[in-house]
C-alpha positions, 0 to 999 in steps of 0.5 A, spaced: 458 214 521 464 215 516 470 209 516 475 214 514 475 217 520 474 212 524 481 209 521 487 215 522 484 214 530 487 207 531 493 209 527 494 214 532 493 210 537 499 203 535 503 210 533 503 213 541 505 205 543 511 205 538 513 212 542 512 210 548 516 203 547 521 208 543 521 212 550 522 206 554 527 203 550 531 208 550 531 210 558 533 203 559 539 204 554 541 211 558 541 207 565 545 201 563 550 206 560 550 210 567 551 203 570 556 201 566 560 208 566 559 207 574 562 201 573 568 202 570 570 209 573 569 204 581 574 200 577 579 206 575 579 208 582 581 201 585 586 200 581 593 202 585 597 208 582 604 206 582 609 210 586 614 213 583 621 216 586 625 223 585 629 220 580 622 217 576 622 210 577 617 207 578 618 202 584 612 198 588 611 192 583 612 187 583 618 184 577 620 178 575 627 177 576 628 170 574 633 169 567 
């Protein structure tokens, strides 16, 4: 039996792992960014468009009046 061979196999080996967490670690990165966008665009289509006139104003918010 020659150890040389016997070396590079285990190196292939922890180097598939790594990949694979590689791999993993990046579908998990691309999901919670999916899930964020998500998020952000639930909260963009929640928010009220504000209401403007023929004159462009914008009317239907609230003001504060007190001097």
């Amino acid at each position: 039996m020659d150890v040389s061979k016997a070396k590079p196999q285990q190196v292939q080996q922890v180097q598939a792992t790594k990949r694979a967490e590689q791999v993993q670690q990046t579908q998990r990165r691309e999901a919670q960014v999916q899930a964020e966008q998500a998020q952000t665009q639930k909260a963009a289509e929640n928010k009220p468009r504000p209401n403007v006139n023929g004159q462009g104003q914008t009317i239907g918010t609230r003001l504060n009046v007190t001097a």
